[in-house]
MIFIMI-83371 format. One record per residue: residue in three letters; x, y, z of N, C-alpha, C in turn. Coordinates in steps of 0.02 Angstrom, whole numbers, plus 50000, padded with zeros to 5 digits. Example, Ala and Ser with C-alpha at 12.3 -4.5 7.8 and 13.67 -1.06 7.14 Angstrom:
ALA506604971650390506154977550390506604983550390/SER506424988850354506844994750357506455000250394/
END
This chain:
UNK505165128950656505515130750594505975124950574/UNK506185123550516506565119350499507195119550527/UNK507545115350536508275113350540508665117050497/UNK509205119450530509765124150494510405120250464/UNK510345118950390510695111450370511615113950364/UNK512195113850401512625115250420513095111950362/UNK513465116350341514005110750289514685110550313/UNK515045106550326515405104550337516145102850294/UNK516505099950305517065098950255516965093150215/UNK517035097050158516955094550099517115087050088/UNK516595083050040516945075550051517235073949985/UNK517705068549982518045065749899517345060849857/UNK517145060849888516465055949871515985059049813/UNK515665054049757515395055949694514595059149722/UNK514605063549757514245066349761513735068049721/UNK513895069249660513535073049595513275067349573/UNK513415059849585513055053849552512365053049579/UNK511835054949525511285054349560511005047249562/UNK510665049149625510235042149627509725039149567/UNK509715036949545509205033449487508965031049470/UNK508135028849480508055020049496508105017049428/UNK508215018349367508355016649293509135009849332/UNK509605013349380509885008449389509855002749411/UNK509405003049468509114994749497508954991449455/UNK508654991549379508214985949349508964985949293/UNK509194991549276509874990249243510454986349287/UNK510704987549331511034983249375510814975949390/UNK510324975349392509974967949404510174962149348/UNK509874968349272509864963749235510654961149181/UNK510984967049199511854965449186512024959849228/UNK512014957649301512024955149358511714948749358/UNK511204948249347510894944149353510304941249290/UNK510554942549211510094941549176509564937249187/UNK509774929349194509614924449201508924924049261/UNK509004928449281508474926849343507824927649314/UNK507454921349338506814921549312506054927949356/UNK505794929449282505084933249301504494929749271/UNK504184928749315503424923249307502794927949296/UNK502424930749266501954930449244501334927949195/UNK500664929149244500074928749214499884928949163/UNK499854926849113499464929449044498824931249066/UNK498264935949026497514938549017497114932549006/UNK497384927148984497034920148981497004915649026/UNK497364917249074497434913549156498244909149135/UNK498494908249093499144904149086499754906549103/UNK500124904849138500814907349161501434906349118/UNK501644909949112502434911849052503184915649101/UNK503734914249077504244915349093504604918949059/UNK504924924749066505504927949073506134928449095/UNK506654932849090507024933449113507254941049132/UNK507814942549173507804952649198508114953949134/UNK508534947749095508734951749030508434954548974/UNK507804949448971507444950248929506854955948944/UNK506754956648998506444960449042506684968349032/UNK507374969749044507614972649031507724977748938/UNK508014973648908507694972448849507104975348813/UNK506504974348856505794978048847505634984848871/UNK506154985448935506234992648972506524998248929/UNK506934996248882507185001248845507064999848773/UNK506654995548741506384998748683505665002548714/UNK505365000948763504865005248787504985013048783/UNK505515013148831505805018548841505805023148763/UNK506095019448733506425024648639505615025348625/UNK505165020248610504485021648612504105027248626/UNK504125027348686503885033748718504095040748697/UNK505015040548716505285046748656504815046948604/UNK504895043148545504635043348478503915045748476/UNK503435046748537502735050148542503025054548559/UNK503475058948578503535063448600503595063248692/UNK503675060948715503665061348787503905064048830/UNK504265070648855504915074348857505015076048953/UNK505575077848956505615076149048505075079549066/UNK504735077049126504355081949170503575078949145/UNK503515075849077502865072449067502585068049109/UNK501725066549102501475062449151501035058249101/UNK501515050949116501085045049078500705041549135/UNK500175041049115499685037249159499435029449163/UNK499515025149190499575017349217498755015749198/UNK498435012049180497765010149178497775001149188/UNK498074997849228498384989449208498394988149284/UNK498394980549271498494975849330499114974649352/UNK499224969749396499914967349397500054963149350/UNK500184964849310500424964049224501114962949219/UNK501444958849175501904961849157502174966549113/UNK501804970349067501854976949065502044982549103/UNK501504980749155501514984949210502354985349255/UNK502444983249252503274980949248503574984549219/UNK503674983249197503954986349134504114993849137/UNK503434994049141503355001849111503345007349177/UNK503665000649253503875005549307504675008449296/UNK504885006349265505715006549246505815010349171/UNK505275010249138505385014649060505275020349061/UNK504465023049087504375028349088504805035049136/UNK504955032849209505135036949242506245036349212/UNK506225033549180507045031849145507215036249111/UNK506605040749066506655044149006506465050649035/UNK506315052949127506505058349161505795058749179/UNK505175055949120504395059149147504245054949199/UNK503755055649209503365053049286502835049449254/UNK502885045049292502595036849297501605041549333/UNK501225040649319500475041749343500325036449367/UNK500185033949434499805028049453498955028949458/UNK498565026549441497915025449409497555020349451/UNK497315023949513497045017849567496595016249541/UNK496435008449515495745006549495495235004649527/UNK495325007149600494885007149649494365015049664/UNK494925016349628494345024949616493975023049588/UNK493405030649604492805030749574492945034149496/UNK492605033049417492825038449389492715045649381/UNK492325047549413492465057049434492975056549450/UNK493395051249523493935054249546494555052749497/UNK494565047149464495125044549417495035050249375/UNK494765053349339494715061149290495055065949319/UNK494675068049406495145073749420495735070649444/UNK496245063849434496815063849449497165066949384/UNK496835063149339496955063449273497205070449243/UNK496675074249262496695080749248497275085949297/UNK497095082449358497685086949419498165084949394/UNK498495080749375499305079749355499425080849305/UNK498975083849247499095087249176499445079149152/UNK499085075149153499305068249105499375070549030/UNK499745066648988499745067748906499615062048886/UNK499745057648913499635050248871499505045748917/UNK499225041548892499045036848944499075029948908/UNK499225023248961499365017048952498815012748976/UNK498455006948934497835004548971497834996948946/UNK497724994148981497374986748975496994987048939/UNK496824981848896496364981948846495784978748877/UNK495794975648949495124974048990494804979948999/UNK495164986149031495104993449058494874997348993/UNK495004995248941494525001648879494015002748905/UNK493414999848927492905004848944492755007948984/UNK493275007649027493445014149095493765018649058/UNK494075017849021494635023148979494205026348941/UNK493645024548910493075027948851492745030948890/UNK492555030148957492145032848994492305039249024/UNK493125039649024493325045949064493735050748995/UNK493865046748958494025051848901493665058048898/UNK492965058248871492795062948876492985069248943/UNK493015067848992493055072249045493775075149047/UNK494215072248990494865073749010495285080248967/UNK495775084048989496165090748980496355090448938/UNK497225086848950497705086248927498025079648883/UNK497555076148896497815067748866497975067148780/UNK498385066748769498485067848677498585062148663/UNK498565057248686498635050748660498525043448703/UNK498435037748681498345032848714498855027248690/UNK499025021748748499465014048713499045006948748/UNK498595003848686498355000048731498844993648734/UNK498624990648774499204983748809498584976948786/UNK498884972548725498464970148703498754963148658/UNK498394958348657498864951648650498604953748549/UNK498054956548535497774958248481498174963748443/UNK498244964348377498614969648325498324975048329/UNK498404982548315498114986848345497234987448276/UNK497284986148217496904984348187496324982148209/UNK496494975848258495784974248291495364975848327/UNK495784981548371495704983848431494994987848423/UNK494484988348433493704992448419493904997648472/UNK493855004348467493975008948531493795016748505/UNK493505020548521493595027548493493965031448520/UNK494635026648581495015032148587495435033648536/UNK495695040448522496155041548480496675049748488/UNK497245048748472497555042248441497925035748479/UNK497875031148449497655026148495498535019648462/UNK498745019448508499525015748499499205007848488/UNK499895004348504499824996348521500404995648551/UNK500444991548636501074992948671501874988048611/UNK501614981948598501874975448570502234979748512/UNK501714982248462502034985448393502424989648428/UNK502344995148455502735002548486503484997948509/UNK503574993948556504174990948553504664985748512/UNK504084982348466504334981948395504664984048352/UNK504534989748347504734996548301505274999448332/UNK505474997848405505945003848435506445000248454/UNK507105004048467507805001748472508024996848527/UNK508184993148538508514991348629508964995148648/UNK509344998148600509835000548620509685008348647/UNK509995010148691509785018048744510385021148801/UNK510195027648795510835028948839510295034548886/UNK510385029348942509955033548985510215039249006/UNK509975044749031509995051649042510105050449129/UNK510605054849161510615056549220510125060049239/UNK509735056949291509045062049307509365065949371/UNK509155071549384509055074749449508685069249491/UNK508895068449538508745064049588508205065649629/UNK508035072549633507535074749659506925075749606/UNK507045074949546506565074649479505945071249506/UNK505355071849504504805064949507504815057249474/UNK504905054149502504985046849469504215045249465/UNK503755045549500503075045349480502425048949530/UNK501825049549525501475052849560500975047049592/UNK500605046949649500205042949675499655049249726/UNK499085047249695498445051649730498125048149794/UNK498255053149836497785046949891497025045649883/UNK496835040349919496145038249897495425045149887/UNK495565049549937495145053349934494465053349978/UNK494685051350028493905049750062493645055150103/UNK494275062650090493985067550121494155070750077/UNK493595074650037493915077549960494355075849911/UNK494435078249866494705076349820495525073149821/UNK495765067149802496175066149800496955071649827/UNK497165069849848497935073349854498475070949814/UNK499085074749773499305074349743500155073049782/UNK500315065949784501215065749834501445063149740/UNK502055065149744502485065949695503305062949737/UNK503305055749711504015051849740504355054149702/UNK505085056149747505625056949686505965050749674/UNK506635052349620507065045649622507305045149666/UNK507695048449704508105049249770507725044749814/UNK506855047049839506705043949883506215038449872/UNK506205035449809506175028649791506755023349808/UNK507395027049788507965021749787507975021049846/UNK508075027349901508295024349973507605022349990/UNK507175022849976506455018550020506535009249985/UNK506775009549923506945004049923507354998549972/UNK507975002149963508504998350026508174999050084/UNK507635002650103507435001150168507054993850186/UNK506704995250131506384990950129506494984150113/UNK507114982250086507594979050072507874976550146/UNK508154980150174508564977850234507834978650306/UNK507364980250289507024978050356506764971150358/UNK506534972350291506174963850269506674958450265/UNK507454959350252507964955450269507974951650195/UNK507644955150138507744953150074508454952250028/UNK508544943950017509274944849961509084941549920/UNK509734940349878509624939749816509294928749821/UNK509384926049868509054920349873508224919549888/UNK507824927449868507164926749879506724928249823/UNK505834926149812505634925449760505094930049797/UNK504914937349765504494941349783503894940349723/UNK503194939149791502674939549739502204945649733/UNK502234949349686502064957749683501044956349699/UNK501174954649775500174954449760499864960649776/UNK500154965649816499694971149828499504974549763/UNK499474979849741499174981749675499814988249653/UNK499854985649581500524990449578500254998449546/UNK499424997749551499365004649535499335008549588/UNK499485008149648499545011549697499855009849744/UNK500195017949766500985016849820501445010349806/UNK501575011349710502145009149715502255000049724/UNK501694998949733501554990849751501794990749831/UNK501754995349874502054996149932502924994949933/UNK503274996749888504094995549858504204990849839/UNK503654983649849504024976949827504504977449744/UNK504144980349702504524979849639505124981849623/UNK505244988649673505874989449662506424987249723/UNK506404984649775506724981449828506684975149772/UNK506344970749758506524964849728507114966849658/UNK507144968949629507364971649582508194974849600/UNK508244978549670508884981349707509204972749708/UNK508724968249730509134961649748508924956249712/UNK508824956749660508964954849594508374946749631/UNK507834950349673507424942849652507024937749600/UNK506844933949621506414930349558505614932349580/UNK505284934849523504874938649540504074936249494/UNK503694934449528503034932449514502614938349512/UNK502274938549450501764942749438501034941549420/UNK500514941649448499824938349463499494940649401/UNK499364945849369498954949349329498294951849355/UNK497814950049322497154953949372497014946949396/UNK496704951349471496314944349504495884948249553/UNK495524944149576495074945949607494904943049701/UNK494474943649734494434938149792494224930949776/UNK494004930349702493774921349701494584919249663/UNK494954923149670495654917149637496204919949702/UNK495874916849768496294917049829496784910249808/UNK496474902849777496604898349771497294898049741/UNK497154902549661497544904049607498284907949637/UNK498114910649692498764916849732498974909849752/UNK498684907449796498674902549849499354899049808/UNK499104895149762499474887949743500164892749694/UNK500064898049660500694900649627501194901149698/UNK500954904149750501424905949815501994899449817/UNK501404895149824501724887749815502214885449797/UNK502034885649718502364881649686503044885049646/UNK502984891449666503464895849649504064895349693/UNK503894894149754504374894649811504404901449823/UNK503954906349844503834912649833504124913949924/UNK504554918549937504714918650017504504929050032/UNK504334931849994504134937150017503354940849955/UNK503044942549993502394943149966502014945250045/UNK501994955550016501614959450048500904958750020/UNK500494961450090499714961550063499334965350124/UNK498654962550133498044966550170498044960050223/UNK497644961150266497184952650303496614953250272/UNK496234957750229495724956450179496024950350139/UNK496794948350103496934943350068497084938850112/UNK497514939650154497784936050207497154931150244/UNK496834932650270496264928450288495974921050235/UNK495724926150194495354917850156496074914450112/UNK496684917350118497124912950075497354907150151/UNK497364909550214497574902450288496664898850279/UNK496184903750248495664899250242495724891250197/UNK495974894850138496024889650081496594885250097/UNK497144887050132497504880650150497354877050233/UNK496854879350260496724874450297495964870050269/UNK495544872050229495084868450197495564865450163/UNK495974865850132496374859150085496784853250134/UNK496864858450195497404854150225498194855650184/UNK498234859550183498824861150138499334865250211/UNK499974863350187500504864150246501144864750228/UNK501124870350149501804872250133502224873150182/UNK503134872650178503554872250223503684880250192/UNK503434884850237503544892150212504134893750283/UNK504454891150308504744893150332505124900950336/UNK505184902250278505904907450252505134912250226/UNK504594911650237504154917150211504034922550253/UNK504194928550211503914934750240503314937050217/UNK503124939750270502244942550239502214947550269/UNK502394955250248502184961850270501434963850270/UNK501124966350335500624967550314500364973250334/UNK499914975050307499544984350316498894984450312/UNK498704990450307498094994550271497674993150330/UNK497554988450372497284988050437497684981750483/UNK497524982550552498024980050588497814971550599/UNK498404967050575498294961150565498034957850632/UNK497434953750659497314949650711497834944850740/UNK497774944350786498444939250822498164935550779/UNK497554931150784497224924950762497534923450698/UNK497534929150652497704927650567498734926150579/UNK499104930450632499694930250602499824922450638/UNK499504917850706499834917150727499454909150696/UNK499054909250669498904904850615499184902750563/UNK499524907450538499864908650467500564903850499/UNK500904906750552501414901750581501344896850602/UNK500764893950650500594887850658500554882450572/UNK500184884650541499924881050472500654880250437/UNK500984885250416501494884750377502314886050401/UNK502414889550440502954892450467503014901150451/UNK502624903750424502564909950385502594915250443/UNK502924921050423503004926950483502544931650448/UNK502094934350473501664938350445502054946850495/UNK502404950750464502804954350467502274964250486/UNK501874962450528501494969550540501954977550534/UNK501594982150474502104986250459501544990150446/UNK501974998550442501175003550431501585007250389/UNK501155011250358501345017950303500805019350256/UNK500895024950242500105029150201500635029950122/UNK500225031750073500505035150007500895038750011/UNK500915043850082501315052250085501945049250115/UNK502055042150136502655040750165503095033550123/UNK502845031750072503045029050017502905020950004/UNK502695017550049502555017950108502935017650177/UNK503555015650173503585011450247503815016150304/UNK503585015550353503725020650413503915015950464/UNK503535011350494503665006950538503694998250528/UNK504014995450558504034987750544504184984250602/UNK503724980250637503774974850668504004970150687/UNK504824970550711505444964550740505224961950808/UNK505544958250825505614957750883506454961250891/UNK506424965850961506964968550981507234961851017/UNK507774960851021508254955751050508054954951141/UNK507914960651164507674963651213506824960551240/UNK506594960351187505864959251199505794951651200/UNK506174948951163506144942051163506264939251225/UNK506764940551278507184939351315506764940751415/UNK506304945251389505834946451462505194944951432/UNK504984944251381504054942351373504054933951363/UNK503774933151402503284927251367503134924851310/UNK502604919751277502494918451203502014923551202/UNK501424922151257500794926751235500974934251227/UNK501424933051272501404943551287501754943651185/UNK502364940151184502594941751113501964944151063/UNK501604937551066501174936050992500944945150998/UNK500614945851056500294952751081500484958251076/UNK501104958851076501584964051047501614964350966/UNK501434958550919501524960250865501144964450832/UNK500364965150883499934967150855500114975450852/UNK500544977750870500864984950880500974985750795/UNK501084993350770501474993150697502024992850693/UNK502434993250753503344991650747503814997550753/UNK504054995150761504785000250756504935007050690/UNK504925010950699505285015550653505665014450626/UNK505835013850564506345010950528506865019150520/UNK507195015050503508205021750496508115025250475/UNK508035031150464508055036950425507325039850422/UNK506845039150469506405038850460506185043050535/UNK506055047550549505955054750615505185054250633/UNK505005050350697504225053250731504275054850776/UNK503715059150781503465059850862502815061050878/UNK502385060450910501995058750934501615066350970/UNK501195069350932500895076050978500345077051008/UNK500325077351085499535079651096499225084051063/UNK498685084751108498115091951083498755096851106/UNK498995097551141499425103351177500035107251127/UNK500195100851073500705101551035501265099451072/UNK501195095751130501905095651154502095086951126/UNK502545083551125502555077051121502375072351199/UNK501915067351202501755064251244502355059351260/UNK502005057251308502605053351341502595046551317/UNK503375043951307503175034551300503195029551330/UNK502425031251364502395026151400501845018751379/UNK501545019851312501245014551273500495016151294/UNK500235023051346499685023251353499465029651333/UNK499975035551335499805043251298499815042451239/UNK499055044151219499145043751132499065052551091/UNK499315051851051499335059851030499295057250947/UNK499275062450887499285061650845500065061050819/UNK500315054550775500675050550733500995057850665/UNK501565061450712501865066050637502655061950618/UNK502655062450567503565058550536503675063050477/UNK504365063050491505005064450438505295061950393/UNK505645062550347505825058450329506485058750244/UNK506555056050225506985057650136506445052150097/UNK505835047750129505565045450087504765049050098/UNK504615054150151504185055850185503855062250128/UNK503145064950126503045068850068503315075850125/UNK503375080150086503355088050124503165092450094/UNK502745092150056502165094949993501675089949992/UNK501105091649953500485089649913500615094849843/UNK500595089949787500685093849733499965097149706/UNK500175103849675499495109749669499315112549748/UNK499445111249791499065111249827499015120949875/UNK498645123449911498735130949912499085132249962/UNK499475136949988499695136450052499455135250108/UNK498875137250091498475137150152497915131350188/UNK497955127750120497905121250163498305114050149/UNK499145117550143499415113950153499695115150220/UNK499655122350257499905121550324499505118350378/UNK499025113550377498875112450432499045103850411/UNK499245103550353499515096850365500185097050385/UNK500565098050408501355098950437501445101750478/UNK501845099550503502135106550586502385110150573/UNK502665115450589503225118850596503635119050570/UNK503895112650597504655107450584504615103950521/UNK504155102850489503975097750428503945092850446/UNK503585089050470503275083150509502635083050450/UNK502555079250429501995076850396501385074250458/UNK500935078250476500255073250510499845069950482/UNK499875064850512499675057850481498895056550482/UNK498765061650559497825060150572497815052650603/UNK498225050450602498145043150671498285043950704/UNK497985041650763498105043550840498705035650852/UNK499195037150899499625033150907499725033950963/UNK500235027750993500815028351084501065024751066/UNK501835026751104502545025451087502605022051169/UNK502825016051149503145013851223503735012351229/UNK503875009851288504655012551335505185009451279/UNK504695003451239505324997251195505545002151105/UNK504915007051123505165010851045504515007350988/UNK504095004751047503585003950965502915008250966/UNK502745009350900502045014050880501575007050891/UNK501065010050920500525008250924499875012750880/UNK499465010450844498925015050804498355013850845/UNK498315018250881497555015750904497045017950873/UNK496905025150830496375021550783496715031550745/UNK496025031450690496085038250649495795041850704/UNK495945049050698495895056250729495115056050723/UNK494925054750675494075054450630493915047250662/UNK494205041550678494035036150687493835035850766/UNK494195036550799494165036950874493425039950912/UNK493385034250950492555034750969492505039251056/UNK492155045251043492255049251104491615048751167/UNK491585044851211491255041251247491165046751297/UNK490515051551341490735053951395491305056251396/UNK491785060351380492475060051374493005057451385/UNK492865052051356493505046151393493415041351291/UNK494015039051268494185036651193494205030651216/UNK493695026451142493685021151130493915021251088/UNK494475014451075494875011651003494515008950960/UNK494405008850906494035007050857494225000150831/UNK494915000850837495334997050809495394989650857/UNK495694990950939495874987150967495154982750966/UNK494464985350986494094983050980493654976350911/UNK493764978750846493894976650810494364970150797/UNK494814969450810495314966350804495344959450875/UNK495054961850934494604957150983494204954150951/UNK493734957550925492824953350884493064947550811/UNK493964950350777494014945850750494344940250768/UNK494724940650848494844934450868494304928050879/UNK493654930750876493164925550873493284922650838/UNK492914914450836493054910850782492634909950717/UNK491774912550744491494912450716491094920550678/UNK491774924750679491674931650661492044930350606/UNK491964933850541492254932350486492634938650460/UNK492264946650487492824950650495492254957450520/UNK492494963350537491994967850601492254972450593/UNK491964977350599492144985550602491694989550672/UNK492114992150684491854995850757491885004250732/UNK491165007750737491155013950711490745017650789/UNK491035024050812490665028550834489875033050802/UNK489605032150841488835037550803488495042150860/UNK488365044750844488085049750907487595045550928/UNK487505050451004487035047151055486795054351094/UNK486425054451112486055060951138486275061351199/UNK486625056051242486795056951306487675058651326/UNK487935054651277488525052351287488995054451243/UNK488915057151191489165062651122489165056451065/UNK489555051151076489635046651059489575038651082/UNK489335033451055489355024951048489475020551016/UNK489835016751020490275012750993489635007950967/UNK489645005750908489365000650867489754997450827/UNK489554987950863490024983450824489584980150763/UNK489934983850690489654979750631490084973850617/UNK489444967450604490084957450611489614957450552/UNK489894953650529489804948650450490194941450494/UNK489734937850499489924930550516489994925550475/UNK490234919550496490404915350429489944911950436/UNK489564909750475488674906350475488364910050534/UNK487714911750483487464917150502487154915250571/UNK486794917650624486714916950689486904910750730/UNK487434911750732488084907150750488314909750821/UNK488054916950814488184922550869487584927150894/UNK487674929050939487104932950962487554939650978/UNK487294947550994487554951351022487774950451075/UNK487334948051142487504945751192488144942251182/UNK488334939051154488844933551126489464938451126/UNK489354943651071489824948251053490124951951134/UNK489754951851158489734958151212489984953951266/UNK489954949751269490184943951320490934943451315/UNK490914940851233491624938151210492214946151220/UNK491944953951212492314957251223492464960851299/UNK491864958751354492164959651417492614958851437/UNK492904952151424493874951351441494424957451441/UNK494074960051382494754966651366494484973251369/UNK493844975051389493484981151385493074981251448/UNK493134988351470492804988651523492014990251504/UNK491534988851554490864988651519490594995351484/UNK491025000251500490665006651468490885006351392/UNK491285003651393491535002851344491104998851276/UNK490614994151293490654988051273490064991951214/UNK490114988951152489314993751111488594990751131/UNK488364996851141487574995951165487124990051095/UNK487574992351032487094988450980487634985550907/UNK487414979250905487974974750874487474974050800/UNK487674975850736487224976950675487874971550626/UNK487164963950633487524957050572487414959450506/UNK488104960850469487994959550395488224955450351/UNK488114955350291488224948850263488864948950249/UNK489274957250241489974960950218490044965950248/UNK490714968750253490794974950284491014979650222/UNK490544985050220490864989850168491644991650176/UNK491664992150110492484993550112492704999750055/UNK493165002550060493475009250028493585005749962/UNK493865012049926494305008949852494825005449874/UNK495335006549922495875003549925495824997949992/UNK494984993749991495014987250036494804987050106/UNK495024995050126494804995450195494204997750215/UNK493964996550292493174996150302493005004050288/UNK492605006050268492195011150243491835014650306/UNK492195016950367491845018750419491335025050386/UNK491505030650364491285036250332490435032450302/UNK490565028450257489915025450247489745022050291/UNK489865018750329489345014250385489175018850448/UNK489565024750471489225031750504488765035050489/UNK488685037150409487925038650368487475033350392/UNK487715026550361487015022450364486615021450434/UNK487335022350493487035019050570486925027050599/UNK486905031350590487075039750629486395039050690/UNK485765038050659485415037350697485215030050743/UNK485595027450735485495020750774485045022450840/UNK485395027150882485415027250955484815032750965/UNK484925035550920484295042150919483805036150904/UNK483445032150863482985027050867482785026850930/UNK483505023450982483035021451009483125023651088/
END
């Protein structure tokens, strides 16, 4: 049962001042007008700003939106890159009380419709690259009464049958700078984010302001971000928030680079802006991370990144990639974990003062590969099958539940009844990753609940394994999936995509992972592809490569 919240004597403190994130980009830009914002133009050319001017755009947006009608509790929907629009319109829309819609453009569109439709959207905001994703799901959609496309063109030119159909440029043309923002309830929705959906339909987490602002400062003070740093927004700001970079940069008034759309062939284009920007924090994947230490060691390139942080997620970074990234440049590639339902950040990767002081280099590097420490305000524990919490000793793994003020404790719409088997008791959000906590206080992921390969009854890591096959040199990146076997319930199969093709043999594979796996362990059958499927949001697509391999072993 929940905690019995005890009140105490009363404090002199402005209690009633709600939290608001309308203030971070307002505070910044009183504070700090002058500070420059770098973005992309749609033509590949880079242009400059400022938070004043920046600012400036936030609140004739804002009167804009009023003037369609937009009223608290509405849901405007995101259709854009890392834009500067997109910017923008993280600080306008949720200012004027409605909720910000993030619009993963990694969905499929069935699923982008039923987000569309589950969050009762009214209007929606789109790139004028994105019109024909937007024409395509119109039809399927409820509630949408209007559209604003984002467009260097007059709305005249614009060819589209959505209607009625805005122009972002004119709409803030026409509208005031001047605004008196509204005190929001702090617990109000500041915006909604759907998870990917790879087991039914999307889920609906709804951030408030409250636990935007403090997930900001967390994220702020783990990453050790001030106002002397230049954040480059590369993860994708239509989902989870850009992982907080926008608004932690923004709490500390950084100088802030914005990419626009890009793709994997402008690693170069990330590459040299990082550069030449003097960019010192810039979260991402090792999907980017990889071919960008590619492109600066084919150049020979050896920025002095000293002061760079590089948070990274969505799968667990290889020693090889972080400890490369420091050799080549000086760069700390900063291993950190968190899902959509936790905003993201849950854990982050220090060295404890402690750890430094009895390990070694190797044992260190080896430790990074852990997800880190629990950050402040932030409640896990770790449950067997039994429900009891396992022990931390870095080898009991149980399933990964957390707490939290930035943590979800709902799914919005969702029925009671199957929202209780996602939570405990206690309100622990379960995460479905299997984890161990050791004696120093760090999470380890050893793989998904669904991921974890069940051998004879004894678990293979999906992950640790994986993450071995990419220390090779001539593995370019690998996924390790369980599939049935008629003897054994389950067998581990290693799928490699190499960087020249039979460069390797299985034998090779199976050799190179004896070091760290005992032989039962090792996969009976190693399947070369040219790529490893991957999800909407980058990561390997086990679910599809289990369909395609299921019968491997039954073959043969």
């Amino acid at each position: 049962m929940p905690q019995e919240i005890v009140q105490g004597c009363p404090s002199t403190m402005g209690d009633d001042v709600q939290l608001n994130t309308t203030t971070l980009i307002r505070h910044a830009a009183r504070t700090h007008g002058e500070r420059e914002i770098v973005y992309r133009e749609r033509d590949g050319s880079w242009q400059r700003y400022d938070y004043a001017h920046c600012y400036e755009r936030v609140c004739r947006g804002a009167n804009a939106l009023r003037r369609l009608g937009v009223q608290p509790g509405d849901r405007v929907g995101i259709l854009d890159w890392n834009n500067r629009e997109h910017f923008e319109l993280y600080w306008s829309i949720p200012g004027i009380a409605a909720v910000m819609l993030q619009l993963n453009l990694r969905l499929a569109p069935e699923q982008l419709a039923y987000v569309i439709n589950h969050s009762q959207a009214s209007l929606i905001v789109v790139d004028e690259t994105l019109l024909p994703l937007a024409e395509a799901l119109a039809g399927q959609l409820t509630a949408v009464k209007g559209w604003i496309v984002i467009s260097d063109k007059p709305l005249a030119q614009i060819k589209t049958p959505l209607a009625p159909l805005h122009q972002y440029e004119e709409l803030l043309a026409g509208a005031s700078a001047d605004i008196n923002w509204p005190l929001i309830a702090e617990n109000s929705a500041y915006s909604a984010c759907y998870t990917t959906g790879t087991t039914g339909n999307p889920k609906g987490v709804y951030y408030s302001h409250r636990s935007i602002y403090l997930h900001s400062m967390a994220v702020a003070s783990n990453y050790g971000i001030t106002l002397d740093d230049c954040t480059l927004l590369l993860t994708p700001m239509f989902h989870a928030s850009c992982w907080g970079s926008p608004q932690a940069a923004a709490l500390t008034a950084n100088k802030i680079v914005l990419p626009g759309r890009y793709g994997m062939d402008d690693i170069a284009m990330l590459t040299d802006a990082a550069i030449r920007e003097d960019v010192t924090m810039m979260a991402g994947a090792p999907v980017l991370f990889q071919p960008m230490l590619d492109y600066l060691r084919a150049n020979e390139l050896k920025p002095d990144w000293s002061r760079m942080r590089m948070p990274c997620g969505a799968t667990e970074p290889p020693v090889s990639l972080m400890r490369g990234f420091y050799e080549q440049t000086g760069a700390e590639i900063i291993h950190a974990y968190g899902a959509t339902e936790t905003s993201p950040l849950v854990t982050v990767n220090r060295y404890k003062p402690s750890a430094r002081a009895e390990l070694g280099e190797d044992e260190l590097w080896d430790l990074k590969r852990k997800q880190g420490l629990p950050v402040s305000g932030v409640d896990i524990k770790i449950l067997g099958l039994d429900g009891k919490e396992v022990a931390h000793d870095g080898a009991s793994a149980g399933e990964l539940c957390i707490r939290g003020p930035w943590i979800t404790a709902s799914y919005h719409g969702m029925d009671a009844a199957d929202m209780a088997s996602r939570f405990t008791d206690d309100g622990y959000w379960r995460s479905g990753d299997m984890a161990t906590l050791d004696a120093r206080g760090y999470v380890k992921i050893v793989d998904r609940t669904k991921d974890v390969i069940k051998s004879g009854g004894e678990w293979i890591s999906s992950i640790d394994m994986e993450n071995a096959l990419a220390a090779m040199p001539q593995v370019l990146e690998a996924a390790v999936i369980g599939v049935p076997h008629p003897k054994w319930q389950e067998r581990p199969v290693a799928v490699v995509a190499l960087r020249e093709k039979g460069s390797v043999t299985a034998d090779d594979i199976r050799a190179h992972l004896s070091s760290r796996f005992a032989r039962w362990q090792l996969p009976d059958q190693v399947v070369f592809v040219d790529a490893i499927a991957r999800t909407s949001v980058g990561k390997a697509n086990k679910k599809a490569m289990r369909a395609e391999y299921r019968d491997l072993y039954a073959e043969r």
